[in-house]
Structure formats: C-alpha cells, structure tokens
mmCIF file as gemmi writes it, N, C-alpha and C atoms, coordinates in Angstrom:
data_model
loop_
_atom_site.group_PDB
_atom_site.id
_atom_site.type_symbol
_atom_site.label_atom_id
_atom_site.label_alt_id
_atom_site.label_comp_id
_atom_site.label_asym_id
_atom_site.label_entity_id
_atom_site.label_seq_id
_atom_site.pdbx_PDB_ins_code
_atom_site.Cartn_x
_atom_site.Cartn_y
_atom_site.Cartn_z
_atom_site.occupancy
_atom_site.B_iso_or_equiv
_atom_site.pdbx_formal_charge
_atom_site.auth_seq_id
_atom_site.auth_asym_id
_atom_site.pdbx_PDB_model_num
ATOM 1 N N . UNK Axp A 1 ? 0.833 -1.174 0 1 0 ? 1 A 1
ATOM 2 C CA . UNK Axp A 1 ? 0 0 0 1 0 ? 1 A 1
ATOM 3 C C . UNK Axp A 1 ? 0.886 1.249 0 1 0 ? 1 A 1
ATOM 4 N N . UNK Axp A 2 ? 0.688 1.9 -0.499 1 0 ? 2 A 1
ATOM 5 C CA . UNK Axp A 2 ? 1.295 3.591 -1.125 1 0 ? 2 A 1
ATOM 6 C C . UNK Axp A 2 ? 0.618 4.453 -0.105 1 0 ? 2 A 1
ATOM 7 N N . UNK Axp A 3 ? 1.517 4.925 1.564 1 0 ? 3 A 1
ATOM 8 C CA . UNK Axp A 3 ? 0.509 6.01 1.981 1 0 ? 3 A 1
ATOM 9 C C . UNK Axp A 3 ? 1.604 6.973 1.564 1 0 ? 3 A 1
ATOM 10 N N . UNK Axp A 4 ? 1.009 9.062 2.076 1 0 ? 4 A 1
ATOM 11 C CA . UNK Axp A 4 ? 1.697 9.763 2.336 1 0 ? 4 A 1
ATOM 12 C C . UNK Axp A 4 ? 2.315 10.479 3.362 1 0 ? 4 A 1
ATOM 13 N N . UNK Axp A 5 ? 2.733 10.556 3.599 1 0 ? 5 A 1
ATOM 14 C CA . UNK Axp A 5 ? 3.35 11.57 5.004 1 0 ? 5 A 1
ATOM 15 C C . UNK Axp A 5 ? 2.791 12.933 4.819 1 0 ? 5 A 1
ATOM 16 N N . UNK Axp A 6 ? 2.262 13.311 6.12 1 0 ? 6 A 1
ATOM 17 C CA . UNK Axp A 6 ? 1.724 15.151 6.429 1 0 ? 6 A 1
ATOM 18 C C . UNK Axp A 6 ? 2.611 15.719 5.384 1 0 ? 6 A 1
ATOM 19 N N . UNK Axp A 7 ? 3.818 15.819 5.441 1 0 ? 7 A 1
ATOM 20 C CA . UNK Axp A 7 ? 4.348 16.746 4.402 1 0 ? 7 A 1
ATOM 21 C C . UNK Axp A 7 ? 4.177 16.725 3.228 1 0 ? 7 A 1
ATOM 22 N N . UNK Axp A 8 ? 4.338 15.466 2.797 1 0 ? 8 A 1
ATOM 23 C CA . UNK Axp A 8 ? 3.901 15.36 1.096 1 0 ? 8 A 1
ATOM 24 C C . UNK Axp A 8 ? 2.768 15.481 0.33 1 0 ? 8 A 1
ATOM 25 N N . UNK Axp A 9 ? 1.811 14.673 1.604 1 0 ? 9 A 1
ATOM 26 C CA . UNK Axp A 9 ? -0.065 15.492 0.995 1 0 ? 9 A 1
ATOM 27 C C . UNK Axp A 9 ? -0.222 16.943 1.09 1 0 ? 9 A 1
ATOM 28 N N . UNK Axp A 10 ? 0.573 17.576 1.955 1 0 ? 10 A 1
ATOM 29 C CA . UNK Axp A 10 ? 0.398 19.509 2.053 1 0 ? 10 A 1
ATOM 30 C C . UNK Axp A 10 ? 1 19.741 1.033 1 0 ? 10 A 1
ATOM 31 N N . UNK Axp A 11 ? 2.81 19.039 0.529 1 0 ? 11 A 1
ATOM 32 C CA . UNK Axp A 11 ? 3.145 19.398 -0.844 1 0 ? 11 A 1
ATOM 33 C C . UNK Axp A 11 ? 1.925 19.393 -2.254 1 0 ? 11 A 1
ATOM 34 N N . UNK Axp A 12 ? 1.34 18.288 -1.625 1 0 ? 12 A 1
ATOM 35 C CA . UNK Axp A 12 ? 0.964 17.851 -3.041 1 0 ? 12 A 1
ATOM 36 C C . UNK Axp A 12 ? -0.821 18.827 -3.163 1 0 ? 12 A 1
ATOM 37 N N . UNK Axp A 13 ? -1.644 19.168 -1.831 1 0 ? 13 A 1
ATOM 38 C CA . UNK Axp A 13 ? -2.215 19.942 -1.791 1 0 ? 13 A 1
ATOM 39 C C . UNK Axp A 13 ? -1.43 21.247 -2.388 1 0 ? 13 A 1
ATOM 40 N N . UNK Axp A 14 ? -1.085 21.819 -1.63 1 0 ? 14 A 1
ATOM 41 C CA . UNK Axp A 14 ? -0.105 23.558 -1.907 1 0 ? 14 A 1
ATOM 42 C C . UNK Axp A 14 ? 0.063 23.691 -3.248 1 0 ? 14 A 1
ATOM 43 N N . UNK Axp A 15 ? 0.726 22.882 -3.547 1 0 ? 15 A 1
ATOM 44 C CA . UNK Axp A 15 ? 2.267 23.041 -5.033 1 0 ? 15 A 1
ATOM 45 C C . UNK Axp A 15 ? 1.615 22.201 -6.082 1 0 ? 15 A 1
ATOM 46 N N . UNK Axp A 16 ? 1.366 20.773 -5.735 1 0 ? 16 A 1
ATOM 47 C CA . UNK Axp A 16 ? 1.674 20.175 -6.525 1 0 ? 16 A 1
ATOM 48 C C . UNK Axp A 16 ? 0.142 20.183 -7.661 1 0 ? 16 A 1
ATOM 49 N N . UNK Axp A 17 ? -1.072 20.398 -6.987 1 0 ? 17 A 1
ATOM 50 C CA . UNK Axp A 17 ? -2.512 21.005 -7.501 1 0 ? 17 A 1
ATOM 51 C C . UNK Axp A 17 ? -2.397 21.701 -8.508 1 0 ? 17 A 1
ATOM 52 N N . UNK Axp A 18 ? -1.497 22.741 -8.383 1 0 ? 18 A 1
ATOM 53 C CA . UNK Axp A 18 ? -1.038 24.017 -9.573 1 0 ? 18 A 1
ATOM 54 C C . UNK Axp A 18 ? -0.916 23.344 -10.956 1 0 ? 18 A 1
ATOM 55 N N . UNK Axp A 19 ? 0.223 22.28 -10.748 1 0 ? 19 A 1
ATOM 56 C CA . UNK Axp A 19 ? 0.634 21.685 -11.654 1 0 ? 19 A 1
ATOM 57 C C . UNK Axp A 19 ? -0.331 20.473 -12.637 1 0 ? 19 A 1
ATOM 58 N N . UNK Axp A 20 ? -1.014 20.062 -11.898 1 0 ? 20 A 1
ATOM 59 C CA . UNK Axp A 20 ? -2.121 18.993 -12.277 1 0 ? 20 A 1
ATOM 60 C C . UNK Axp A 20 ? -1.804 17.356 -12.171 1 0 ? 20 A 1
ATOM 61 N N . UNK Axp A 21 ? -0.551 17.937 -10.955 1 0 ? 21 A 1
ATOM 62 C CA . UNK Axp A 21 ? -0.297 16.367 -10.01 1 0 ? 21 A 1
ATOM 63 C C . UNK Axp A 21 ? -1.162 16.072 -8.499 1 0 ? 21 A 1
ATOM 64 N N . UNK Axp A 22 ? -1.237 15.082 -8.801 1 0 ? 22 A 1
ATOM 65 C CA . UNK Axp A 22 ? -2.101 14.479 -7.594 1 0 ? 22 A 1
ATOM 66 C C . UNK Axp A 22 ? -1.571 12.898 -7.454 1 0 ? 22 A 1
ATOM 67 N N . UNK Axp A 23 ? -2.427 12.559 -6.635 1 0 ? 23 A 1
ATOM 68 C CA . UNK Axp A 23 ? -2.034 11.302 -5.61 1 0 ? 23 A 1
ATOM 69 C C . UNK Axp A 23 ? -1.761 10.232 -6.703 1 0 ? 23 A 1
ATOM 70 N N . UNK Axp A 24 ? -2.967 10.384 -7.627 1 0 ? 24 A 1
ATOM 71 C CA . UNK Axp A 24 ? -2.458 9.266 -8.007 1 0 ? 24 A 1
ATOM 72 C C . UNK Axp A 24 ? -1.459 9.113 -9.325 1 0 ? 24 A 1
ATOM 73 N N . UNK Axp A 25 ? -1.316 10.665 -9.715 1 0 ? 25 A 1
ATOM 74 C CA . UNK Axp A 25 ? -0.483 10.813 -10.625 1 0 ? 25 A 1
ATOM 75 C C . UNK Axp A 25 ? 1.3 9.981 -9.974 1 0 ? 25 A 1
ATOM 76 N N . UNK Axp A 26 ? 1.264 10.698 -8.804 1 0 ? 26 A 1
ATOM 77 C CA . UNK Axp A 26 ? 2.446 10.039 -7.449 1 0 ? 26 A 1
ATOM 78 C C . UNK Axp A 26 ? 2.437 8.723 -7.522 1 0 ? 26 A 1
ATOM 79 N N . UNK Axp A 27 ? 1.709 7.921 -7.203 1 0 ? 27 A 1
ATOM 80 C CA . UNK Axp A 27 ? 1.7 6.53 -7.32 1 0 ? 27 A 1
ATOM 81 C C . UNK Axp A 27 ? 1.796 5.521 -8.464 1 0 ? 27 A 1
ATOM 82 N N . UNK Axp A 28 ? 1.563 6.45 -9.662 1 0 ? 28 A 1
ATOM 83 C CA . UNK Axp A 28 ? 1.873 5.729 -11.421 1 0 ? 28 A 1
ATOM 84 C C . UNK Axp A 28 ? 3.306 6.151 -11.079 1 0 ? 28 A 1
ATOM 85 N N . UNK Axp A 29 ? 4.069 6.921 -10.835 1 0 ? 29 A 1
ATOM 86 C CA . UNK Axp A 29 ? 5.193 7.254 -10.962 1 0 ? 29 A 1
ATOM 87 C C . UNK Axp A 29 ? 6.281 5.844 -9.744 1 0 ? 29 A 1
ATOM 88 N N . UNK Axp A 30 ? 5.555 6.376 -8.701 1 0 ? 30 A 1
ATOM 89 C CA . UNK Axp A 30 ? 6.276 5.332 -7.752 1 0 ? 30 A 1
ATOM 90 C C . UNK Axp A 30 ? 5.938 3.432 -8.342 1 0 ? 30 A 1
ATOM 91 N N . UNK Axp A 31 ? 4.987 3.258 -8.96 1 0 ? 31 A 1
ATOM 92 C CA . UNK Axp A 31 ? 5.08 1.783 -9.489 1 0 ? 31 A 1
ATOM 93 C C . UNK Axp A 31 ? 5.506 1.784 -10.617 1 0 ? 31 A 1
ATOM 94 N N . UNK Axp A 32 ? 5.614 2.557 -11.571 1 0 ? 32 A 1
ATOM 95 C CA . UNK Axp A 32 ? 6.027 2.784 -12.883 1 0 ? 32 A 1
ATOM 96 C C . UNK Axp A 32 ? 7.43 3.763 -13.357 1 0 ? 32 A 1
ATOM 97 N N . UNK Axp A 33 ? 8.18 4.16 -12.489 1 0 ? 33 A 1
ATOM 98 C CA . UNK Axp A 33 ? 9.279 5.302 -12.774 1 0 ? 33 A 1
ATOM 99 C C . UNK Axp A 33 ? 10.011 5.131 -14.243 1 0 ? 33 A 1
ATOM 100 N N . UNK Axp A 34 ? 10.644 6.415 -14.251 1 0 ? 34 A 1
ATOM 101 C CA . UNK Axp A 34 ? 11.191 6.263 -15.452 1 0 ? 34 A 1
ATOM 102 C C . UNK Axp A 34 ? 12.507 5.017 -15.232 1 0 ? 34 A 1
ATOM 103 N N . UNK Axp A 35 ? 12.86 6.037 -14.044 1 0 ? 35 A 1
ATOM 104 C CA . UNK Axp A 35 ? 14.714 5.593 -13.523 1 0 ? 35 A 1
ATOM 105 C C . UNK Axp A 35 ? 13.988 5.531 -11.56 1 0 ? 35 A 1
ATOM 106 N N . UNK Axp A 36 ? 14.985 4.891 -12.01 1 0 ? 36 A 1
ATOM 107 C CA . UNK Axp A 36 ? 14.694 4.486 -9.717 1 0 ? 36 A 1
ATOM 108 C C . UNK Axp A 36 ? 15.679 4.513 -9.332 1 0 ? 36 A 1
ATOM 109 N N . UNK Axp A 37 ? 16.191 5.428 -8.235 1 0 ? 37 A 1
ATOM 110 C CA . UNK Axp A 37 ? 17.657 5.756 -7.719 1 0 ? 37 A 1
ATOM 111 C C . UNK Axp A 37 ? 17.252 5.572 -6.353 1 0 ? 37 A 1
ATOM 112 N N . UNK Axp A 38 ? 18.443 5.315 -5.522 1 0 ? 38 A 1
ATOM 113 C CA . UNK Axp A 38 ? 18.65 5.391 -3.95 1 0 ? 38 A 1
ATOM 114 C C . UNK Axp A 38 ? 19.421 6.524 -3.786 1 0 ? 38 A 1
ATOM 115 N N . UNK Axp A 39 ? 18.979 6.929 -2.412 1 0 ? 39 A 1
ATOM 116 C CA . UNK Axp A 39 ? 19.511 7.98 -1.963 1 0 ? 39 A 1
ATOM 117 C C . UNK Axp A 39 ? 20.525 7.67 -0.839 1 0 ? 39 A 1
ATOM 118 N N . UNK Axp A 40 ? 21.769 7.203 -0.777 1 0 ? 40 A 1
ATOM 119 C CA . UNK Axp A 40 ? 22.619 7.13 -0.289 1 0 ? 40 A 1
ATOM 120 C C . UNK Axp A 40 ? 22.744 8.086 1.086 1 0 ? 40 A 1
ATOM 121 N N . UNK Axp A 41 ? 22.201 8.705 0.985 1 0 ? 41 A 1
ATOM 122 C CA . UNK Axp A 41 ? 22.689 9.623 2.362 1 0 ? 41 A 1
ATOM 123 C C . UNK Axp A 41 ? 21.566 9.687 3.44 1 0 ? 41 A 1
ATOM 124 N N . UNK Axp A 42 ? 20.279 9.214 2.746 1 0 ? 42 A 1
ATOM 125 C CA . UNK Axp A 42 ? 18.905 8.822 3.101 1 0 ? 42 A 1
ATOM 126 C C . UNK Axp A 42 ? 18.394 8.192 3.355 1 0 ? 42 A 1
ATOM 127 N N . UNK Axp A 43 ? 18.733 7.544 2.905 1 0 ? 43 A 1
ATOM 128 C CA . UNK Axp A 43 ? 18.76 5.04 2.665 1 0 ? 43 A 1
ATOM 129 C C . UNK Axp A 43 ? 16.706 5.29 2.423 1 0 ? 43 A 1
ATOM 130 N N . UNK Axp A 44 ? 16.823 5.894 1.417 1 0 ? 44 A 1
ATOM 131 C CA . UNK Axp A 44 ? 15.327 6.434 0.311 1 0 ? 44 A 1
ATOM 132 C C . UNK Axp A 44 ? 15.851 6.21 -0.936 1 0 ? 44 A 1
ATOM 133 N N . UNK Axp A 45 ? 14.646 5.88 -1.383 1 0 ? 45 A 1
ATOM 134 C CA . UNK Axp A 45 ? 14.505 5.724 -2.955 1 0 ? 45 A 1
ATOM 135 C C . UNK Axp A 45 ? 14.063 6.735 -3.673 1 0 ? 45 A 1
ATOM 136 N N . UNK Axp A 46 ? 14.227 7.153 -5.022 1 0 ? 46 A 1
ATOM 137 C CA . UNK Axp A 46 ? 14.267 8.254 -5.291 1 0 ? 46 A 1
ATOM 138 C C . UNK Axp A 46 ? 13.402 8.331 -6.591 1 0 ? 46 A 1
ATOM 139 N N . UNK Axp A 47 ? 12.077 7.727 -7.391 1 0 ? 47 A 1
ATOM 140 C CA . UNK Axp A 47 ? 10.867 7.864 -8.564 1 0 ? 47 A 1
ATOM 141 C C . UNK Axp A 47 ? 11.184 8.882 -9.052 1 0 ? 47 A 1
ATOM 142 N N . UNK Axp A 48 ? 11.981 8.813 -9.969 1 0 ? 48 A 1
ATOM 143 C CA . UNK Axp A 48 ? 11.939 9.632 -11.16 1 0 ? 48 A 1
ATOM 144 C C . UNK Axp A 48 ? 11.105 9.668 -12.446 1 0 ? 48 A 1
ATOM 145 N N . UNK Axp A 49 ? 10.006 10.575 -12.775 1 0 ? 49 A 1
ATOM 146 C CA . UNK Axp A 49 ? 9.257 10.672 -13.772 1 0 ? 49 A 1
ATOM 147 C C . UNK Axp A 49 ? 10.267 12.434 -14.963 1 0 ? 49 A 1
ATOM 148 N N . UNK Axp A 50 ? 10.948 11.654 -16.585 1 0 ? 50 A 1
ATOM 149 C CA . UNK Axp A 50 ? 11.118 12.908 -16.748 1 0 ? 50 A 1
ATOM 150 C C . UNK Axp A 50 ? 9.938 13.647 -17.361 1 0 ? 50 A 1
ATOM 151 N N . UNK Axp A 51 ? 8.705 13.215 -17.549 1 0 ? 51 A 1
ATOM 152 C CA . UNK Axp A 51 ? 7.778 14.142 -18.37 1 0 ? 51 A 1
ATOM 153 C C . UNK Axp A 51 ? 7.301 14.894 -17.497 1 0 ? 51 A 1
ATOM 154 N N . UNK Axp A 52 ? 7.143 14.705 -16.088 1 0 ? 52 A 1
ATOM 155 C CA . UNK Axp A 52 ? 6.598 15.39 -15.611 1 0 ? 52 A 1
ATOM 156 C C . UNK Axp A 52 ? 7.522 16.565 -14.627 1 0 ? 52 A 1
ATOM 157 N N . UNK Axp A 53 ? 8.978 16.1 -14.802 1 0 ? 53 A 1
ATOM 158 C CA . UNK Axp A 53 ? 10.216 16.422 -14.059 1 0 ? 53 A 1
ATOM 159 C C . UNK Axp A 53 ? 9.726 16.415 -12.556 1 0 ? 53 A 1
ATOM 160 N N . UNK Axp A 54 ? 9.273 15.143 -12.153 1 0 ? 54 A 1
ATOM 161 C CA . UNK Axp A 54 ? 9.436 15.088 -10.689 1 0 ? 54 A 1
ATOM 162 C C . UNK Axp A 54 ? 10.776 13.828 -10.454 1 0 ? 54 A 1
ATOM 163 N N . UNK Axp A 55 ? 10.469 14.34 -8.968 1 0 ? 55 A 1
ATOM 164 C CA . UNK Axp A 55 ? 11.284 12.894 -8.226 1 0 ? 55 A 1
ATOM 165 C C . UNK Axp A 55 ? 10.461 12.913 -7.284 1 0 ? 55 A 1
ATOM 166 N N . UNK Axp A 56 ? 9.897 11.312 -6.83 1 0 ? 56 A 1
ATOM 167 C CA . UNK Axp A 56 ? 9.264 10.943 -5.721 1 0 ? 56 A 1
ATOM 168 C C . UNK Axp A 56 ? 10.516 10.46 -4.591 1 0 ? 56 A 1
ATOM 169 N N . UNK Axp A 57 ? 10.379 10.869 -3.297 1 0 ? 57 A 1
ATOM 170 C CA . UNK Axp A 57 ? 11.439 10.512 -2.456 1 0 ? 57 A 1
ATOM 171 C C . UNK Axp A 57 ? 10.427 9.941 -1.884 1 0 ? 57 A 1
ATOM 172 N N . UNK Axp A 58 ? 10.409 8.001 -1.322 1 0 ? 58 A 1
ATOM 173 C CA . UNK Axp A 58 ? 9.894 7.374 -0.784 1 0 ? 58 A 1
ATOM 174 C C . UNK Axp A 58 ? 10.799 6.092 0.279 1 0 ? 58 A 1
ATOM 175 N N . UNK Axp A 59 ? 10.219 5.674 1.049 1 0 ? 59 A 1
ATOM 176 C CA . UNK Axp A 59 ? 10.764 4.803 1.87 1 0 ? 59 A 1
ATOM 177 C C . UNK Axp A 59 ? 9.925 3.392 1.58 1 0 ? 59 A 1
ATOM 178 N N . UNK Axp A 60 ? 10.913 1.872 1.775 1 0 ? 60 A 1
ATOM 179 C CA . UNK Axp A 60 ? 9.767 1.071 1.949 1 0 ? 60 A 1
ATOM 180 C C . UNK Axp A 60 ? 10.173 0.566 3.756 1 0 ? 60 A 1
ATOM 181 N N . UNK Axp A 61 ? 8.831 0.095 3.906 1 0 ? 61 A 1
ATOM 182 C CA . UNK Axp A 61 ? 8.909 -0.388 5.344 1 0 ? 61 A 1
ATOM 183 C C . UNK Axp A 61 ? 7.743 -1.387 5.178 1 0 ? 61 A 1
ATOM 184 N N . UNK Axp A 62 ? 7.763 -2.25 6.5 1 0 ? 62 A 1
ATOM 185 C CA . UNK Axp A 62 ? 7.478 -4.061 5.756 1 0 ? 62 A 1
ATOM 186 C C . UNK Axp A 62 ? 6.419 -3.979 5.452 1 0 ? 62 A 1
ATOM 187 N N . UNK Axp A 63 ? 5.062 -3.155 5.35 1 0 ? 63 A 1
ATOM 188 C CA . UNK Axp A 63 ? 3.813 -3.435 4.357 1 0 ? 63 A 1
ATOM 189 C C . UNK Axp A 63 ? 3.303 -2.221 4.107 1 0 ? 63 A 1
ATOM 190 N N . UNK Axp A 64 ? 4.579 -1.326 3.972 1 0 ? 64 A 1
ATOM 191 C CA . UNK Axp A 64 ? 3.706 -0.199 3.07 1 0 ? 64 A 1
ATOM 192 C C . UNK Axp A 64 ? 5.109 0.778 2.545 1 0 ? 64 A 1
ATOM 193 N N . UNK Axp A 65 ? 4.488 1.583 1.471 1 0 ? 65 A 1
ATOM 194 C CA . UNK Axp A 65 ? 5.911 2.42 0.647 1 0 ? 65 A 1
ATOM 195 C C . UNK Axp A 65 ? 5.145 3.423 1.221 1 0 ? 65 A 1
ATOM 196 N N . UNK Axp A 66 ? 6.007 4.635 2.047 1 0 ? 66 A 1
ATOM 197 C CA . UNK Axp A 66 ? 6.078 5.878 2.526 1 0 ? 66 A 1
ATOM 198 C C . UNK Axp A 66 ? 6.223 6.817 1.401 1 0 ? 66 A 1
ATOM 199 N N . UNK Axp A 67 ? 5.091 7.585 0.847 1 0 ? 67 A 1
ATOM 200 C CA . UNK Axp A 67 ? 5.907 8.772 -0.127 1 0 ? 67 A 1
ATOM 201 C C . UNK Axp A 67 ? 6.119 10.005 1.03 1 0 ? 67 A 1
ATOM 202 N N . UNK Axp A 68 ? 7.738 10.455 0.937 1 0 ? 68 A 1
ATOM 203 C CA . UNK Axp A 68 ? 7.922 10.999 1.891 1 0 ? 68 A 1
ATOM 204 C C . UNK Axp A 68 ? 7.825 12.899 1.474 1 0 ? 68 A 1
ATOM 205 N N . UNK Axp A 69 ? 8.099 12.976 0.354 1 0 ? 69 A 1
ATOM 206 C CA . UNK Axp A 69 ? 8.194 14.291 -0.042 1 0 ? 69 A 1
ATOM 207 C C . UNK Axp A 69 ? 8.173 14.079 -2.174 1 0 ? 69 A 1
ATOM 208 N N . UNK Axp A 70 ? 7.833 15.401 -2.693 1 0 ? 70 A 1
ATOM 209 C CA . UNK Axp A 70 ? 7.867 15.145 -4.063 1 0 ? 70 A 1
ATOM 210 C C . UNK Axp A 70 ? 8.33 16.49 -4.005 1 0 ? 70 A 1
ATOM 211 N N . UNK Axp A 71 ? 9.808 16.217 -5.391 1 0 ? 71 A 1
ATOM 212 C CA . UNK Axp A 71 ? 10.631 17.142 -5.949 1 0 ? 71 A 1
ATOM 213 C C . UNK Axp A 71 ? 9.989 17.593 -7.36 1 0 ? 71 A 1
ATOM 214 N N . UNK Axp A 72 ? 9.33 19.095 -7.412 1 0 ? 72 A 1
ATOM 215 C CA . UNK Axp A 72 ? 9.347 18.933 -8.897 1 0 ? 72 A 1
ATOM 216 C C . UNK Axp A 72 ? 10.307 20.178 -9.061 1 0 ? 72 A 1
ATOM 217 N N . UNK Axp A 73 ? 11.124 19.956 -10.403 1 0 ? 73 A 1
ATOM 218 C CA . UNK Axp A 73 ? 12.092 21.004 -11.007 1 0 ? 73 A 1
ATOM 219 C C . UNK Axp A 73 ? 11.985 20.951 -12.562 1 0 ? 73 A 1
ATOM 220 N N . UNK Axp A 74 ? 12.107 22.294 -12.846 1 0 ? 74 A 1
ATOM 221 C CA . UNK Axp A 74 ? 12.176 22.293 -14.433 1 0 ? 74 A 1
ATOM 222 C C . UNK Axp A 74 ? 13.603 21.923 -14.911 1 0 ? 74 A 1
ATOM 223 N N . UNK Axp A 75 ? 14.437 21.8 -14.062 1 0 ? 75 A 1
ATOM 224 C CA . UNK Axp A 75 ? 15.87 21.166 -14.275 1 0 ? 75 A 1
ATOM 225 C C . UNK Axp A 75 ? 15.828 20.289 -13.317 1 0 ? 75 A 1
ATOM 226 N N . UNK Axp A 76 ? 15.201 19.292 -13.249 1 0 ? 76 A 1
ATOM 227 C CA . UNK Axp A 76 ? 15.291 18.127 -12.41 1 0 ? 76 A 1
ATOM 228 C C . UNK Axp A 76 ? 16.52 17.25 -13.588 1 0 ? 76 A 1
ATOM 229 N N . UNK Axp A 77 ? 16.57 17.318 -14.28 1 0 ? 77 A 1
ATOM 230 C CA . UNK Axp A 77 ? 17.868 16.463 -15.072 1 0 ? 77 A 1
ATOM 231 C C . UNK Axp A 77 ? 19.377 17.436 -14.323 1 0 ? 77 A 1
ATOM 232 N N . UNK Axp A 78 ? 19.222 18.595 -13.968 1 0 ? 78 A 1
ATOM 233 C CA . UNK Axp A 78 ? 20.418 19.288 -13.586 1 0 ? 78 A 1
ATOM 234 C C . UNK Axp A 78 ? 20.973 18.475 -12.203 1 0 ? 78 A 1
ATOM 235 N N . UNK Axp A 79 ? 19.59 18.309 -11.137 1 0 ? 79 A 1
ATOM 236 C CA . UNK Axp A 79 ? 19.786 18.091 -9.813 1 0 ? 79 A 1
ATOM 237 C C . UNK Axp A 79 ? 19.937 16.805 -9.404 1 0 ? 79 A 1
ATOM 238 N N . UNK Axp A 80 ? 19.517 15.593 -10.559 1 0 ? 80 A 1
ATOM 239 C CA . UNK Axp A 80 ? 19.75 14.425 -10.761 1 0 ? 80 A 1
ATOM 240 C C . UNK Axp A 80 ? 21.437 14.11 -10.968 1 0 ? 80 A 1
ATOM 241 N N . UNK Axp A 81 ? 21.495 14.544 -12.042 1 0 ? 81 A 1
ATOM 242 C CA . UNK Axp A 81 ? 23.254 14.66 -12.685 1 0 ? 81 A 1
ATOM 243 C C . UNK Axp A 81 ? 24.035 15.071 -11.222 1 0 ? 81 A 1
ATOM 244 N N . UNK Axp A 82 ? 23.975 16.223 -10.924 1 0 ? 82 A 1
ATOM 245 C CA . UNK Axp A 82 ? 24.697 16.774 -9.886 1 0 ? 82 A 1
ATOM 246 C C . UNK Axp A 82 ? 24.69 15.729 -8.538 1 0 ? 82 A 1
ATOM 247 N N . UNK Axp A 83 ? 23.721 15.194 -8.23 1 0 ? 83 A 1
ATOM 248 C CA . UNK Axp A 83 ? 23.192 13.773 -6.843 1 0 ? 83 A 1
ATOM 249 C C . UNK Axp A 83 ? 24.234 13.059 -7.402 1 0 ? 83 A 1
ATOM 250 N N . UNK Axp A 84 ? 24.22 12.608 -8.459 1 0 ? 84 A 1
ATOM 251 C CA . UNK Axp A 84 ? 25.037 11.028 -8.851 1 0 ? 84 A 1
ATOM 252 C C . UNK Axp A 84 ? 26.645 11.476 -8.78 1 0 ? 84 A 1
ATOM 253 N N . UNK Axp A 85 ? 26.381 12.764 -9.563 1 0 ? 85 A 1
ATOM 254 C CA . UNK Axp A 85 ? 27.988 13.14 -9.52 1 0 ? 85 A 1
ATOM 255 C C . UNK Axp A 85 ? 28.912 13.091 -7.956 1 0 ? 85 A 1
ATOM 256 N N . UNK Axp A 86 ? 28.104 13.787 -6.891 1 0 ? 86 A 1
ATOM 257 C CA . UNK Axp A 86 ? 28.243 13.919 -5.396 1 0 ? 86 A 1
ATOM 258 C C . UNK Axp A 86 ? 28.48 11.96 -4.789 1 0 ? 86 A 1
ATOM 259 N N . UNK Axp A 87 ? 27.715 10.874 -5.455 1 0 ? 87 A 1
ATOM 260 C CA . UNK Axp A 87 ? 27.535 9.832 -5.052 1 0 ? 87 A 1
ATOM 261 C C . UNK Axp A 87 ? 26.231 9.927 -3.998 1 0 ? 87 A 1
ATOM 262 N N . UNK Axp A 88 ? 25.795 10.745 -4.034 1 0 ? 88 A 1
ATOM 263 C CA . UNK Axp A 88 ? 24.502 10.689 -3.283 1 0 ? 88 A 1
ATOM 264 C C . UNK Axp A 88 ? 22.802 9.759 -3.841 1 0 ? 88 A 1
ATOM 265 N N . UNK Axp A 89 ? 23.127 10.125 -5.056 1 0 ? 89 A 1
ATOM 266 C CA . UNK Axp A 89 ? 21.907 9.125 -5.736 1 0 ? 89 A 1
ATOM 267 C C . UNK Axp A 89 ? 22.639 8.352 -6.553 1 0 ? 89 A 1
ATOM 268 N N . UNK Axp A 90 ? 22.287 7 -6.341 1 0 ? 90 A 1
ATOM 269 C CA . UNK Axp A 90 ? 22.902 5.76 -7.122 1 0 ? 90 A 1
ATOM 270 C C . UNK Axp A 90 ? 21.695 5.301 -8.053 1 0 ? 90 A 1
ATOM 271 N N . UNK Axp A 91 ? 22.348 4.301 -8.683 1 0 ? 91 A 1
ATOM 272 C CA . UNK Axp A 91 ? 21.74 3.713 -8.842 1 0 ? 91 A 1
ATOM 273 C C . UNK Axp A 91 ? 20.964 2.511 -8.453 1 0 ? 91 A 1
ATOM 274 N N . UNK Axp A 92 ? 19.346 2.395 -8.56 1 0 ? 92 A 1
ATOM 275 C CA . UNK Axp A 92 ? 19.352 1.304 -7.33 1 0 ? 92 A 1
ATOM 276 C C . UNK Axp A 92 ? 18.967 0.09 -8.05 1 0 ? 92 A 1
C-alpha cells in the first residue's frame, strides 16, 4: 500500500494542484518510474518521472511504501546529474 506523510499530501495539496499532479499521478510514478535511484545519504529511494520532471522521495517499510516528499524542477535532469555526480543518488 502507497501512503503519504503530512508533508507530502500539504506538498501535493499547496504546489503540486497548480501543476495537475495528484495522488495518483504520485503513485503511477512510484510503481512505474522512469529511472529508480537510492539515496545514499537517506537510505530512500528516489521515482523519477522525466515528463513530468518530478522525483518521488519514498521509503519502503514491511507493508507499506512511505511517499515521503515530491521534488518537482524544471531542471530536475540538472539536480539528478549533480546527486550522482556527489555519489549521493545511485543507482538502485
């Protein structure tokens, strides 16, 4: 089961509404990503969608995936490149 954390439903209320993302747009992304990275410094996984230039930052824990926060950037390819370069987002 796919829940969200207080922060990420207020993201996704606030910010992410504007855009014409919603929950379950979040959850095609987290079962379907383009690219799926770990976050090394986070021990999180990292749903990358580029059409929509998000990144889902999620956790799993034993019967449910945490979406913990959603990145959207119009240079999300900049902040991706730059993570891997640092060794912070791997590949997972």
């Amino acid at each position: 089961m796919i829940v969200f954390t207080d922060h990420a439903r207020d993201k996704l209320q606030k910010e992410m509404k504007k855009l014409g993302i919603t929950e379950k747009t979040i959850k095609q992304i987290v079962n379907k990503p383009d690219e799926m990275l770990y976050d090394a410094l986070r021990n999180r996984f990292v749903a990358i969608n580029w059409s929509h230039n998000l990144a889902v930052i999620h956790e799993k824990t034993n019967h449910n995936l945490v979406v913990i926060t959603v990145i959207y950037s119009t240079q999300l390819k900049d902040t991706v490149n730059k993570r891997r370069r640092t060794g912070r987002w791997i590949q997972s």
